[in-house]
C-alpha positions as CSV (number, residue, x, y, z in Angstrom):
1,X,-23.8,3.9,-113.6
2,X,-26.1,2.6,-111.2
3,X,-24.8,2.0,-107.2
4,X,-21.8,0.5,-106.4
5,X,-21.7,-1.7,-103.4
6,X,-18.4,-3.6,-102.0
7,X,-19.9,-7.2,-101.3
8,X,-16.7,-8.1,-98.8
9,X,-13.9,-8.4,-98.9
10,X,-13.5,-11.3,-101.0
11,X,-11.5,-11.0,-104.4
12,X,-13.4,-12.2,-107.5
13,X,-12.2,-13.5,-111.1
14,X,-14.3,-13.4,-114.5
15,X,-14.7,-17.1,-113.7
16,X,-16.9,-15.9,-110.7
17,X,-18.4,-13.4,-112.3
18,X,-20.1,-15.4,-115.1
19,X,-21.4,-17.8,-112.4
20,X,-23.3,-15.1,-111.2
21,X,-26.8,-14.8,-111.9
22,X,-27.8,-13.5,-115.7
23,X,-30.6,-10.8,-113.8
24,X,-28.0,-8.8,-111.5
25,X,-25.2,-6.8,-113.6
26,X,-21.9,-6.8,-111.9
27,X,-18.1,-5.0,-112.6
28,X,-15.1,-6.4,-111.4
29,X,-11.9,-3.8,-110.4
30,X,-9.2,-5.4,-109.6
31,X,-11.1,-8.4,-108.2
32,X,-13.5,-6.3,-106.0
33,X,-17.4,-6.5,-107.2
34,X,-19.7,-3.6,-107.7
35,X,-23.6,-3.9,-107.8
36,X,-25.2,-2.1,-110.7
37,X,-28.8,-1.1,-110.0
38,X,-31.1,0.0,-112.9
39,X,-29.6,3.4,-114.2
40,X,-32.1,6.7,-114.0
41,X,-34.2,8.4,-117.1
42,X,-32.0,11.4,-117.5
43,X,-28.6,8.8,-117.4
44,X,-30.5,6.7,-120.3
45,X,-31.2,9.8,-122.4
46,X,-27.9,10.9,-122.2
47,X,-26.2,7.3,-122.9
48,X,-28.8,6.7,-125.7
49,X,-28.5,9.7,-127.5
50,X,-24.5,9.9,-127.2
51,X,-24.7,6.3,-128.7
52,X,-27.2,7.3,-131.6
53,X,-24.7,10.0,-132.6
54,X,-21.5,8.1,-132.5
55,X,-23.1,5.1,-134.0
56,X,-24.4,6.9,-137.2
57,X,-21.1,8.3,-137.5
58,X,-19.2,5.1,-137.3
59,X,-21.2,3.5,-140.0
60,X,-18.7,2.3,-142.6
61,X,-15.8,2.5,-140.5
62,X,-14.0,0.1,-138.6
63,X,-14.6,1.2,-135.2
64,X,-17.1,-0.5,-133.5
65,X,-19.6,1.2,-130.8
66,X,-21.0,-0.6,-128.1
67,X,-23.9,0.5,-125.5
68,X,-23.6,-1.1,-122.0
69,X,-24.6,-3.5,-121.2
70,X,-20.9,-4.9,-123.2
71,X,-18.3,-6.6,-121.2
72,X,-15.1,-5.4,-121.4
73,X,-12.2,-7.2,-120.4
74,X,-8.9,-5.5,-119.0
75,X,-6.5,-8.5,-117.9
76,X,-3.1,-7.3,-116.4
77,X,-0.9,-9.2,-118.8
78,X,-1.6,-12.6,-120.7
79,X,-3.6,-14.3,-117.9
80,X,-6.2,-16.2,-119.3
81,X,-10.1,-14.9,-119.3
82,X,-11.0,-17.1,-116.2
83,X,-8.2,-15.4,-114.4
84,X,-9.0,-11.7,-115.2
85,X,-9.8,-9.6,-112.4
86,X,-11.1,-6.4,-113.8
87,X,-14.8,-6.8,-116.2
88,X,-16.0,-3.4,-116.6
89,X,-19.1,-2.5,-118.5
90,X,-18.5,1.4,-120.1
91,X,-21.7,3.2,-120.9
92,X,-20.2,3.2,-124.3
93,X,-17.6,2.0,-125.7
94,X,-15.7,1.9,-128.8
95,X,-13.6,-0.4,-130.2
96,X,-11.2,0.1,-133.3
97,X,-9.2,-3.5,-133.0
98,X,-11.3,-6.3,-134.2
99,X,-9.2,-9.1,-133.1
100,X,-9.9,-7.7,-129.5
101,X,-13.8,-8.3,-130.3
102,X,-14.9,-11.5,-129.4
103,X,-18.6,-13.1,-128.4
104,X,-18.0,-12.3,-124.5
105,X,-17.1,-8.5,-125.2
106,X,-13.8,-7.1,-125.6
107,X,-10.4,-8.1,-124.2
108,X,-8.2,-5.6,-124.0
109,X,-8.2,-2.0,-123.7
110,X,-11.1,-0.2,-126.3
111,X,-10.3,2.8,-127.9
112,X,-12.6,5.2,-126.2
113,X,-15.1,4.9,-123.3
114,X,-17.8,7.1,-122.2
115,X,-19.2,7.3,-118.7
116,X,-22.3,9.2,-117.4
117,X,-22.3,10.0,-114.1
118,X,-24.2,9.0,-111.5
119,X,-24.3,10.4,-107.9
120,X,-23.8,6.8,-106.6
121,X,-20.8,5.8,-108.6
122,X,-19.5,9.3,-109.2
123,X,-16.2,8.1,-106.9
124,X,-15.5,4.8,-108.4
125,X,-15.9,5.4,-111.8
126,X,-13.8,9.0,-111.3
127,X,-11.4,7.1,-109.1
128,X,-11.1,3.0,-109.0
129,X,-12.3,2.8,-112.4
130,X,-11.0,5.7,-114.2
131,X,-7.3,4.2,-112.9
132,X,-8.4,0.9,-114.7
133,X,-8.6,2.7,-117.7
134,X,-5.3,3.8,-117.8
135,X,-3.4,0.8,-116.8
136,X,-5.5,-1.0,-119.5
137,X,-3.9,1.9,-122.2
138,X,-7.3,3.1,-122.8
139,X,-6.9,5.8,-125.4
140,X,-9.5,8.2,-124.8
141,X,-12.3,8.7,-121.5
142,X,-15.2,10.7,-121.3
143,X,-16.8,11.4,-117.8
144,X,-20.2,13.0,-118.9
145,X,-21.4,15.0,-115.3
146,X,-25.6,15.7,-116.6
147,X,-26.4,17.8,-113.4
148,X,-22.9,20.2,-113.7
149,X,-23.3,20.2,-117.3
150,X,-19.8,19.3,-117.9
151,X,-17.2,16.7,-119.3
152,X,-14.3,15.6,-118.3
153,X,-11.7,14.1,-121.3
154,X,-9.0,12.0,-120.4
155,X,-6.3,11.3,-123.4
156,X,-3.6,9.2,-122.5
157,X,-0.3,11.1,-123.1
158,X,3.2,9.3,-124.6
159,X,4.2,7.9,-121.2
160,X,0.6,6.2,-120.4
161,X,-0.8,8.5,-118.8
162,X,-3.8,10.9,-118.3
163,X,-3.0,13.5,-117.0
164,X,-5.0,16.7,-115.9
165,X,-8.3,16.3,-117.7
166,X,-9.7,18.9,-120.6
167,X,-12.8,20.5,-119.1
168,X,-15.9,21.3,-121.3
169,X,-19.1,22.4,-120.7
170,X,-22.0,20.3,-122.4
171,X,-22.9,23.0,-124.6
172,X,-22.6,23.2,-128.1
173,X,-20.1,20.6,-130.2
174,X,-16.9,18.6,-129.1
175,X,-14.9,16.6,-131.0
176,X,-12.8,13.3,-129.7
177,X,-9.2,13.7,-130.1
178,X,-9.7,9.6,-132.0
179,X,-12.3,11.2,-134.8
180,X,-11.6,14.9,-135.4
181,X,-14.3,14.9,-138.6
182,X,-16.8,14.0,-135.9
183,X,-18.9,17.1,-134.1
184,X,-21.0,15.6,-131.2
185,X,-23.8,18.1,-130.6
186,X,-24.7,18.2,-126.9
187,X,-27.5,20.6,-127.4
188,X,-28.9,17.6,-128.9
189,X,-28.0,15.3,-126.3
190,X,-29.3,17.4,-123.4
191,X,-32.7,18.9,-125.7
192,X,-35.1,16.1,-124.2
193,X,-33.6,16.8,-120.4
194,X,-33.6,20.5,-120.5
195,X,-37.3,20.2,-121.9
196,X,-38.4,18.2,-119.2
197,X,-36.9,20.7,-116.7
198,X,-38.1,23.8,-117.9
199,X,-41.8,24.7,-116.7
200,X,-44.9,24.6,-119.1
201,X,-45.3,28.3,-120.3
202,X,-48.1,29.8,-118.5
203,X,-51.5,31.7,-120.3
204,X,-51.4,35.5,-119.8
205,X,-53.7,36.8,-117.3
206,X,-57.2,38.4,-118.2
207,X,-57.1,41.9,-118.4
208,X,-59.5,43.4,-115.8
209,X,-63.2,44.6,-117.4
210,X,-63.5,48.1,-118.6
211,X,-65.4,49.9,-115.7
């Protein structure tokens, strides 16, 4: 989400990162730092109506949802939290662990993150990001493309890893491999975009006068 900028070629640590100032939202992979500008309309309908249905499905369960912006922190063994090098803030996340919950965010990997593309983070969050994901042992990844109206589902297999995503299109219902009793209805998600992109229906014309 937003655009991702390299800063230099510095390496950074959570330490840094909550120095930084409270106004500018930041990720860290593997110590390099990535400006996040304001996300679009069309990505916050699509994050906010992804979160309303997984939330109201979660209720009375123990997975927790989270909405960005959440830190989530993925160390690389038992460093401590000043040390960690990877902060990464999913469009949503949920988290099944509660002893991973804590008032900073999550540490350690969540059960299942959603992304929603954007055309200036598409690489990292498919590439750099994405490969965070897995060496964190996150269980389940969603990479919600809006403009080619597809997803991308990454489950990690017995050995760790991803693997060749499941391609869907956004149409219809998908469930995650994490909640099969859930049905997420895209049609929903997508309703308010696809109205906004079809044209207002225009008036017949007047049938010419009788001679």
């Amino acid at each position: 989400m937003g655009h991702a900028l390299r800063q230099s070629a510095t390496t950074f640590t959570y330490a840094d990162y909550c120095r930084w100032p409270d106004d500018e939202r930041w990720e860290l992979i593997d110590g390099v730092a990535y400006a996040m500008a304001a996300p679009s309309l069309t990505h916050q309908t699509v994050v906010g109506e992804l979160f309303r249905q997984i939330a109201n499905h979660l209720v009375g369960k123990p997975c927790r949802p989270f909405v960005a912006p959440f830190d989530v922190r993925l160390p690389h063994g038992n460093e401590a939290d000043d040390d960690i090098s990877t902060v990464v803030q999913p469009d949503i996340t949920v988290v099944c662990d509660p002893a991973k919950l804590d008032e900073r965010g999550c540490r350690g990997a969540p059960d299942w993150a959603i992304e929603v593309l954007s055309p200036g983070t598409a690489a990292k969050d498919q590439i750099q990001k994405l490969a965070a994901y897995e060496r964190a042992g996150v269980r389940e990844v969603w990479l919600v493309h809006p403009t080619d109206g597809v997803v991308s589902v990454y489950a990690l297999n017995p050995q760790g890893r991803y693997g060749r995503p499941a391609i869907h299109e956004t149409i219809g219902t998908l469930a995650p491999a994490l909640f099969a009793d859930f049905l997420l209805d895209w049609d929903l998600v997508f309703q308010e975009i696809h109205a906004r992109r079809s044209p207002p229906p225009t008036a017949d014309a007047p049938c010419p006068p009788e001679p």
